[in-house]
Biotite code that builds the C-alpha atoms (Angstrom):
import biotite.structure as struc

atoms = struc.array([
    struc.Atom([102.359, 50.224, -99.332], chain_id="A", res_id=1, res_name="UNK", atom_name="CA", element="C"),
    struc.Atom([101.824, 53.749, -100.967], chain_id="A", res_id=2, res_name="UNK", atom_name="CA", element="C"),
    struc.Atom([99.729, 55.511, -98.440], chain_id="A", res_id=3, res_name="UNK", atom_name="CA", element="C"),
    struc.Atom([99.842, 59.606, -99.027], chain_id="A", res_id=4, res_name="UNK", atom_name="CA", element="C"),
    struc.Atom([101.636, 58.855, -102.116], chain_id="A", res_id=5, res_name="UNK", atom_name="CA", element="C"),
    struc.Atom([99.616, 60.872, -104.211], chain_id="A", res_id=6, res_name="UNK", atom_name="CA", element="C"),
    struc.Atom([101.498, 63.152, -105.753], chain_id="A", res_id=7, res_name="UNK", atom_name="CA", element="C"),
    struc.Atom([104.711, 63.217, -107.739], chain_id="A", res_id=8, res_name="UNK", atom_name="CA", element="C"),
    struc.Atom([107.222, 65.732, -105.725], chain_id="A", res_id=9, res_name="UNK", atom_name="CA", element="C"),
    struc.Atom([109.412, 65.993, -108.920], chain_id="A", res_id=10, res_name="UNK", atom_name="CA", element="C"),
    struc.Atom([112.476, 65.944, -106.901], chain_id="A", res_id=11, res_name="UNK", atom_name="CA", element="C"),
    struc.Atom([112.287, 69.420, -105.572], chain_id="A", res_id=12, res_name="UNK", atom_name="CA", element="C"),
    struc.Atom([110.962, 70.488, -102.032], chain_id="A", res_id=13, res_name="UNK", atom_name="CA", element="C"),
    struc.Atom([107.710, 71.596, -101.353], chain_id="A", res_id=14, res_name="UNK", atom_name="CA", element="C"),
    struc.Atom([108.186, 75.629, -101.754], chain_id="A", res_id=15, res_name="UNK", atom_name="CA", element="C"),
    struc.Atom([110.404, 74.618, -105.130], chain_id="A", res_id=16, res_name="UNK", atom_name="CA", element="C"),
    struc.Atom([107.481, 72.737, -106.014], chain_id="A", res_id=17, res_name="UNK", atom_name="CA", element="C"),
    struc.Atom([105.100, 75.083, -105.366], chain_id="A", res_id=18, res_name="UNK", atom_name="CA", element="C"),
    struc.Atom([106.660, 78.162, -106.924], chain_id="A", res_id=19, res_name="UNK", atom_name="CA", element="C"),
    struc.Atom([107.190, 75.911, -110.432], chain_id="A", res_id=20, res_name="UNK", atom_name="CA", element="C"),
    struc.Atom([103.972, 74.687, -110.756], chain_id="A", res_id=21, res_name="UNK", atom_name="CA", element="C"),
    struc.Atom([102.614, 78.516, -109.657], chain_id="A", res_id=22, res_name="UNK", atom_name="CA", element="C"),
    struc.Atom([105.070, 80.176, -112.786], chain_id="A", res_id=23, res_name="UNK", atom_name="CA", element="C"),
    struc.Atom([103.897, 76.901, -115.191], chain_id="A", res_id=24, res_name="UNK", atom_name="CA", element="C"),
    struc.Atom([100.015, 77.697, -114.539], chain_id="A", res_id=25, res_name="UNK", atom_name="CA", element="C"),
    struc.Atom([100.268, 81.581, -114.995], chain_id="A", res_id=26, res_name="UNK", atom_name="CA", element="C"),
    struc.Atom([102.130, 80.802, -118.062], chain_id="A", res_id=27, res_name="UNK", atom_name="CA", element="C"),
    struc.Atom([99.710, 78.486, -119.156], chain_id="A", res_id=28, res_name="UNK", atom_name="CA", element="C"),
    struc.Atom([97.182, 81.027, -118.583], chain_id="A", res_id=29, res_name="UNK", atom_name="CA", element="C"),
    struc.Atom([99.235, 83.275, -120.825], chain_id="A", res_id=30, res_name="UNK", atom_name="CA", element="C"),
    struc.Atom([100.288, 81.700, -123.637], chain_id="A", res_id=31, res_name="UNK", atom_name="CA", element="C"),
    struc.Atom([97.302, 78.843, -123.725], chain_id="A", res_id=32, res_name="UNK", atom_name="CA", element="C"),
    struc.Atom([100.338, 76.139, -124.641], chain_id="A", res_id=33, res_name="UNK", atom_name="CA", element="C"),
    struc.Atom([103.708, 75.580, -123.142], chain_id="A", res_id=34, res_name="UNK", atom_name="CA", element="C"),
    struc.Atom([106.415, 72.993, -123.484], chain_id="A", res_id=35, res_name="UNK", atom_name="CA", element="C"),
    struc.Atom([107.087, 70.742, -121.025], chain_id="A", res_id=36, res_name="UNK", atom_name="CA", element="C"),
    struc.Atom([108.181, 66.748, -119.593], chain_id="A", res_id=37, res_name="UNK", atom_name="CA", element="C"),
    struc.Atom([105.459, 64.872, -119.293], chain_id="A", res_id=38, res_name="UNK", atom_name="CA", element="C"),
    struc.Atom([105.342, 64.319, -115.440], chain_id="A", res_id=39, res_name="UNK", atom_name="CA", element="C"),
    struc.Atom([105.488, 68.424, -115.093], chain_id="A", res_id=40, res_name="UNK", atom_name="CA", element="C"),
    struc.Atom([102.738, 68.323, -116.966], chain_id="A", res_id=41, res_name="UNK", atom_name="CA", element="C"),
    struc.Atom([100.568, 65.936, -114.866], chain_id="A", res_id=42, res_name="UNK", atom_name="CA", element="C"),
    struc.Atom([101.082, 67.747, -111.740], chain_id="A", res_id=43, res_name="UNK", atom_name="CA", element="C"),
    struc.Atom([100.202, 71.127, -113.463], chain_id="A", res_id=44, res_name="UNK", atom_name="CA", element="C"),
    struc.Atom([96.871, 69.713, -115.227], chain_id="A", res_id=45, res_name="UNK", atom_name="CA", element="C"),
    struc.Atom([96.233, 68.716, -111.572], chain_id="A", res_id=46, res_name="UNK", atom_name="CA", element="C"),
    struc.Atom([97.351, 72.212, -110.295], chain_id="A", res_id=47, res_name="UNK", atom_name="CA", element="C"),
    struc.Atom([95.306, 74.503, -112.679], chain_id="A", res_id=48, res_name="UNK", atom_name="CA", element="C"),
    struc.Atom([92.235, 72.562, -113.575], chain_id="A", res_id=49, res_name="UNK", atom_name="CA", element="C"),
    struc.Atom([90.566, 73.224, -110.362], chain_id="A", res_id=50, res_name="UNK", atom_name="CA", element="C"),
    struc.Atom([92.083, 77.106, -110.418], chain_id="A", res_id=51, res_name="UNK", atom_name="CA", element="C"),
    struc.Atom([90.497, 76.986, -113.957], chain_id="A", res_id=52, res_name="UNK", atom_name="CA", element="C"),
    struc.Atom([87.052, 75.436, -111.965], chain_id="A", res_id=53, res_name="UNK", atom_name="CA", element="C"),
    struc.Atom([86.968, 78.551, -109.910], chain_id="A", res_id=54, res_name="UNK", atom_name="CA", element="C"),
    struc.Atom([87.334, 80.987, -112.513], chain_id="A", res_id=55, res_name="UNK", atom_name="CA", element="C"),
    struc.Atom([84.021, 80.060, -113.525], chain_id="A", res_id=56, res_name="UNK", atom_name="CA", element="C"),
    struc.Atom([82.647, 82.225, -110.581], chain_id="A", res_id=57, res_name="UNK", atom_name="CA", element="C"),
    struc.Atom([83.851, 85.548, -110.850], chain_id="A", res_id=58, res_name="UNK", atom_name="CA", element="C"),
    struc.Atom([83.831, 87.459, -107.631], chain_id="A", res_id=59, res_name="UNK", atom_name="CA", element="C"),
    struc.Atom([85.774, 88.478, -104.863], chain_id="A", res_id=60, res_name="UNK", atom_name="CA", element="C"),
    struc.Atom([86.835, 85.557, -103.174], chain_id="A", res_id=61, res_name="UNK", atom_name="CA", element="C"),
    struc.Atom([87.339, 83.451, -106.161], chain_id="A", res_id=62, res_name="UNK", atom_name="CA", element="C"),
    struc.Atom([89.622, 85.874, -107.716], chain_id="A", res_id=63, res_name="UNK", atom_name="CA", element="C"),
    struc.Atom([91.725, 86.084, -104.292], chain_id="A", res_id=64, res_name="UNK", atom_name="CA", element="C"),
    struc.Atom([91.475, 81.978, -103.818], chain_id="A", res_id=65, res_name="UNK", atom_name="CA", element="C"),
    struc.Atom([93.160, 82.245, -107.574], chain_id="A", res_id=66, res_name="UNK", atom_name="CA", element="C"),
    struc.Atom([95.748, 85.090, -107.238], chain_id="A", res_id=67, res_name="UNK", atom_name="CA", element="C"),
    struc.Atom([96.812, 82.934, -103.867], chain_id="A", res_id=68, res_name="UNK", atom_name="CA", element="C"),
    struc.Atom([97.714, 80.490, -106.189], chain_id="A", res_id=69, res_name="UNK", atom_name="CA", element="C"),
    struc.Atom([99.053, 82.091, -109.042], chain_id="A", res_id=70, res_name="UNK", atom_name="CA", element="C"),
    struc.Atom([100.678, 85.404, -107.405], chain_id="A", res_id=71, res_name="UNK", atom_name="CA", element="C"),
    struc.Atom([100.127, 87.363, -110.597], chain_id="A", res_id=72, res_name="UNK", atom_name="CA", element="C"),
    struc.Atom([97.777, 89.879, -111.599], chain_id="A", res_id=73, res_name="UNK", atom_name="CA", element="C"),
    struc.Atom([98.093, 89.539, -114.870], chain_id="A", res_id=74, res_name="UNK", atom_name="CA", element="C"),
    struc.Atom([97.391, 85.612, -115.462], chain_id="A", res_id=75, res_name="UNK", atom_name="CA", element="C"),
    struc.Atom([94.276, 86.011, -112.876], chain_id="A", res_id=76, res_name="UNK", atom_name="CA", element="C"),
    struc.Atom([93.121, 88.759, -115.045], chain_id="A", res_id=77, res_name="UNK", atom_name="CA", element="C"),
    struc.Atom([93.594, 87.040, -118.148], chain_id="A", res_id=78, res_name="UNK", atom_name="CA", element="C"),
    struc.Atom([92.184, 83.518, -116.338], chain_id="A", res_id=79, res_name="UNK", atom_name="CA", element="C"),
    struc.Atom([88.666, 85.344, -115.726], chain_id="A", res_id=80, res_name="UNK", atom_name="CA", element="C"),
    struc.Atom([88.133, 87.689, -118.415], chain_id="A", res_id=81, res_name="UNK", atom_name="CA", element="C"),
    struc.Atom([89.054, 85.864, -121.080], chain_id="A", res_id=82, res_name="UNK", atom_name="CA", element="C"),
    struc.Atom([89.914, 82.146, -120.188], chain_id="A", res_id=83, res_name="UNK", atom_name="CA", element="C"),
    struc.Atom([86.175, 81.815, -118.114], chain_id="A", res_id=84, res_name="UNK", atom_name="CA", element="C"),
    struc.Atom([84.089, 82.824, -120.834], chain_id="A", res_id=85, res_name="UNK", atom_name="CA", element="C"),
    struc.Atom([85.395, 79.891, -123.179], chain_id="A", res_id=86, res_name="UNK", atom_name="CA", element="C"),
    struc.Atom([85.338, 77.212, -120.619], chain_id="A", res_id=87, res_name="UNK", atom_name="CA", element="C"),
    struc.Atom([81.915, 78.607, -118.768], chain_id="A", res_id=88, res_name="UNK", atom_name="CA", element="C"),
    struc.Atom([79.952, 75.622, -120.728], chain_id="A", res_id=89, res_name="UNK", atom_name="CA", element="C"),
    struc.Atom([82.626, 73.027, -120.208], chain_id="A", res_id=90, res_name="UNK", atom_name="CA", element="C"),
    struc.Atom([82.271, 70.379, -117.308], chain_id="A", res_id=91, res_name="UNK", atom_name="CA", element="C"),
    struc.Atom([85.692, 69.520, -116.707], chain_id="A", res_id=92, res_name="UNK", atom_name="CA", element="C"),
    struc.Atom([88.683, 68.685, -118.897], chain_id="A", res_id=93, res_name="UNK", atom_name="CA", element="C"),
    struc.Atom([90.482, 71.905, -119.689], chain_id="A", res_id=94, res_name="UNK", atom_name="CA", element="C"),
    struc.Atom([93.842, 71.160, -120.537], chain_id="A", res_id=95, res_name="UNK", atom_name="CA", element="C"),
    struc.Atom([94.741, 68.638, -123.071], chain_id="A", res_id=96, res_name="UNK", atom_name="CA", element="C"),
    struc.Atom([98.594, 67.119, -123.250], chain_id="A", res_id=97, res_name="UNK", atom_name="CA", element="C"),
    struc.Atom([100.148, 66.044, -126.650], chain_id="A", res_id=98, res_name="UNK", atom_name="CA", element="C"),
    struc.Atom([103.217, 64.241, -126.408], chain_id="A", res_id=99, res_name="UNK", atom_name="CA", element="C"),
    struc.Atom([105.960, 65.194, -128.428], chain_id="A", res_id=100, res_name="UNK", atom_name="CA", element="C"),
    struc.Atom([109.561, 63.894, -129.042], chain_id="A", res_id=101, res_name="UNK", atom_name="CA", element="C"),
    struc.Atom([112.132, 63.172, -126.810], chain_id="A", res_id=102, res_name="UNK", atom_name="CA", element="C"),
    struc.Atom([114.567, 66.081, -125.601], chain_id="A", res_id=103, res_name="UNK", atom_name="CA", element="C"),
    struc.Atom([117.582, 66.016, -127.210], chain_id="A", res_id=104, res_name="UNK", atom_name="CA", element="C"),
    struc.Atom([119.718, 66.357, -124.197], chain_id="A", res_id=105, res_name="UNK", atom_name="CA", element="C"),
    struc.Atom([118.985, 63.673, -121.643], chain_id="A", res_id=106, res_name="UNK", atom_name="CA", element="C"),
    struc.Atom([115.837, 61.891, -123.779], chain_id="A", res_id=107, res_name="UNK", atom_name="CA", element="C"),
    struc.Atom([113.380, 63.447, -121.576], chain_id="A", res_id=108, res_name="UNK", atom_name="CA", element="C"),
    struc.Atom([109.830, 62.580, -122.488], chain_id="A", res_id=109, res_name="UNK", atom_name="CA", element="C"),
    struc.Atom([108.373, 65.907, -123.755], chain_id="A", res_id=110, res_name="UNK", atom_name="CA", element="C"),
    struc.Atom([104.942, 67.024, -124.460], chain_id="A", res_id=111, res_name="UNK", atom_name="CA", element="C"),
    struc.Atom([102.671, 69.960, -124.832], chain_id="A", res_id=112, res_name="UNK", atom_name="CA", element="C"),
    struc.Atom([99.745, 70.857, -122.094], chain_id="A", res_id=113, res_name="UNK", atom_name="CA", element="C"),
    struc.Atom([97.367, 73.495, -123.657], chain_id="A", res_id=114, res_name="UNK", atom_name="CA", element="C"),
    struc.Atom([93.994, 74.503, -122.927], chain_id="A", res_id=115, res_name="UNK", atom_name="CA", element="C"),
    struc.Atom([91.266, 72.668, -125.049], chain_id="A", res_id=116, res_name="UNK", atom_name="CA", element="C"),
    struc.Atom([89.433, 75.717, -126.155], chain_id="A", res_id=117, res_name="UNK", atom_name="CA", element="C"),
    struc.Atom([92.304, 77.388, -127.548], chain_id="A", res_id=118, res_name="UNK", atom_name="CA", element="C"),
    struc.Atom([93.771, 74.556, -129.566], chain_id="A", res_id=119, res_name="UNK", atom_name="CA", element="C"),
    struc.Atom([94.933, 76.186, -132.668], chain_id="A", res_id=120, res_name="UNK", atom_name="CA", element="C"),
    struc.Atom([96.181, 72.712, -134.614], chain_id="A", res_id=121, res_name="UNK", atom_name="CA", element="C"),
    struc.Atom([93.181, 71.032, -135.152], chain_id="A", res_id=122, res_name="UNK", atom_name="CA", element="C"),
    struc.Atom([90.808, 74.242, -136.266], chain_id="A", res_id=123, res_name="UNK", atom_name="CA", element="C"),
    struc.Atom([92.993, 74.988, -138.873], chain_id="A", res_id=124, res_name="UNK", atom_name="CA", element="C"),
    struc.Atom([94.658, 71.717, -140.270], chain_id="A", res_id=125, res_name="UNK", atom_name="CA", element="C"),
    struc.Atom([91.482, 69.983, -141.658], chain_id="A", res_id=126, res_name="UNK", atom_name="CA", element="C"),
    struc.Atom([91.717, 66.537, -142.564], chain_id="A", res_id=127, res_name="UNK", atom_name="CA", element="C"),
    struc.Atom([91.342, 66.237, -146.289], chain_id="A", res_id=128, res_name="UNK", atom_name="CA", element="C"),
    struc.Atom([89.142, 63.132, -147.518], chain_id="A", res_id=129, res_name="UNK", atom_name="CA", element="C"),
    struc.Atom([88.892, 61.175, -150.448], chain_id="A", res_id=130, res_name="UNK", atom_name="CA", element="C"),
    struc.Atom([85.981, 61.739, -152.751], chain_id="A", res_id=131, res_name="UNK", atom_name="CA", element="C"),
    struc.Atom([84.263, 58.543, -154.265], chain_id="A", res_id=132, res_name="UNK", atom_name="CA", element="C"),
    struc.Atom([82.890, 55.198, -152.479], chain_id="A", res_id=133, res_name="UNK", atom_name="CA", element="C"),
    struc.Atom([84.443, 53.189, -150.038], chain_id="A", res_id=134, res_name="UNK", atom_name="CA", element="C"),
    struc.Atom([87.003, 50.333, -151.671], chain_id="A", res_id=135, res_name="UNK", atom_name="CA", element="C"),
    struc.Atom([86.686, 46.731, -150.742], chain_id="A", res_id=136, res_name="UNK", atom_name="CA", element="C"),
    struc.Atom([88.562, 43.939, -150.848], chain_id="A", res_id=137, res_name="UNK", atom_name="CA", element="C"),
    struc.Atom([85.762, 41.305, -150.961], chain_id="A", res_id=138, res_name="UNK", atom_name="CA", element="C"),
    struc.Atom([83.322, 40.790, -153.701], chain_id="A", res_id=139, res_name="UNK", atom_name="CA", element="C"),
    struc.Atom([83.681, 40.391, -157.608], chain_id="A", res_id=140, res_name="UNK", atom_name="CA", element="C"),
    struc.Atom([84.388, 44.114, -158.220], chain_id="A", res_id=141, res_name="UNK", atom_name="CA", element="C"),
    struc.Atom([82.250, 43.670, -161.665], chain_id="A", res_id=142, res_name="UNK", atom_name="CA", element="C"),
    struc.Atom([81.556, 47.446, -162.396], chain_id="A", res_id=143, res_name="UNK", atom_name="CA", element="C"),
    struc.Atom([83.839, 49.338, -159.660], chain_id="A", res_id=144, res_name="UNK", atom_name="CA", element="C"),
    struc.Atom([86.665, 49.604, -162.377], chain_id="A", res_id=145, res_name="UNK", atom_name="CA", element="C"),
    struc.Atom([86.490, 53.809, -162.287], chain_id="A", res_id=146, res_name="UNK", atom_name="CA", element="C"),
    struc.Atom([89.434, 55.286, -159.943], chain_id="A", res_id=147, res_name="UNK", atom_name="CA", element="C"),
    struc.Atom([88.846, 56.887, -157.176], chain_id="A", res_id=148, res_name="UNK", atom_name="CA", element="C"),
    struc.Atom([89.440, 60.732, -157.171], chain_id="A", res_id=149, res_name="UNK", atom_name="CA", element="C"),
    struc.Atom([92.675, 61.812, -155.671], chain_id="A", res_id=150, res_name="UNK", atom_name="CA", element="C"),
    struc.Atom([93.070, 65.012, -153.097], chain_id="A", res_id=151, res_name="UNK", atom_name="CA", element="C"),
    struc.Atom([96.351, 66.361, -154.145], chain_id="A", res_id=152, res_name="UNK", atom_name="CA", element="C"),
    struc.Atom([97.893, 68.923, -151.598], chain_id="A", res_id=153, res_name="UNK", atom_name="CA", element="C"),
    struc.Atom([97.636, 72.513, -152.312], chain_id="A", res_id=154, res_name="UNK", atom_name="CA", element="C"),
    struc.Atom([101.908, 73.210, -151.770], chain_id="A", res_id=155, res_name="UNK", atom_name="CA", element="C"),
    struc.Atom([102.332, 70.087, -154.255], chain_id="A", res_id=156, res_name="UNK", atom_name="CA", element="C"),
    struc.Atom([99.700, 71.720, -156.498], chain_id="A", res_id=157, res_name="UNK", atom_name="CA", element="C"),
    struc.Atom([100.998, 75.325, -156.712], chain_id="A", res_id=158, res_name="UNK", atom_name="CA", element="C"),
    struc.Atom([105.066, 73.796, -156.695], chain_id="A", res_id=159, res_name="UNK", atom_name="CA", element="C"),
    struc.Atom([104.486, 71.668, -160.095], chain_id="A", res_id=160, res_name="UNK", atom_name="CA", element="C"),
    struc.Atom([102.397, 74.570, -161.774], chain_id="A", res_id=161, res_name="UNK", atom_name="CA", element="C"),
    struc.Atom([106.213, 76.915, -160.710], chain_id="A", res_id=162, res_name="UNK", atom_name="CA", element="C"),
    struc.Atom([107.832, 73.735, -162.625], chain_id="A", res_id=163, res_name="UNK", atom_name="CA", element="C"),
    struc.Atom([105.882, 74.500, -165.473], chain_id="A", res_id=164, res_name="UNK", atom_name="CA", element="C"),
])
């Protein structure tokens, strides 16, 4: 039976534990993405997210709860002036992880854990779609002879017109 097996230890002891996942969250904080294994990242979205909960409430004894945790000034002071005001409308659900190849070394399972109001990617990479009606594969296609229009990418674009 697993009774009290909650957590992952990660192979470290307790203080080892508890100093990594401290320096992983105020880095978080700090740079709103980091690089990490997968299971580091499950323990730390289960470390900060309530730390990220309290930072919705900012006075005295939140920010001390928080700087107990983190032991920095300068991620508890980034955390609730500037990381508060963009979660203050979410319910829950701040940190997103995106898996990402294996490390090269040992084959590690890597992955990136950012904050989900600070995701960079998917603001600027808009999807492009393609203009015209929807293709099937059933019916007689009597009239639906005209091609659809094409979305060419902009670095193809401006490459061929240097060709020319």
């Amino acid at each position: 039976m697993r009774h009290g097996k909650k957590n992952n230890h990660l192979g470290r002891t307790a203080s080892h534990r508890k100093a990594m996942l401290s320096n992983m969250a105020s880095s978080l904080i700090l740079h709103k993405r980091i690089t990490t294994t997968v299971a580091k990242a499950k323990e730390l979205r289960k470390y900060v997210e309530p730390l990220l909960t309290k930072a919705k409430t900012d006075d005295t004894n939140s920010r001390r709860v928080v700087f107990s945790y983190l032991q920095n000034k300068d991620s508890v002071k980034v955390l609730f002036d500037e990381v508060s005001i963009k979660i203050a409308s979410r319910p829950g659900g701040y940190t997103r992880i995106l898996k990402v190849a294996n490390r090269a070394g040992d084959n590690a399972e890597m992955c990136f854990i950012e904050l989900v109001d600070y995701n960079t990617f998917t603001t600027t990479s808009e999807t492009k779609k393609v203009a015209g009606k929807k293709r099937s594969r059933r019916g007689s296609g009597k009239g639906k002879g005209t091609p659809q229009a094409v979305v060419t990418d902009t670095a193809t674009a401006t490459e061929e017109k240097a060709a020319e």
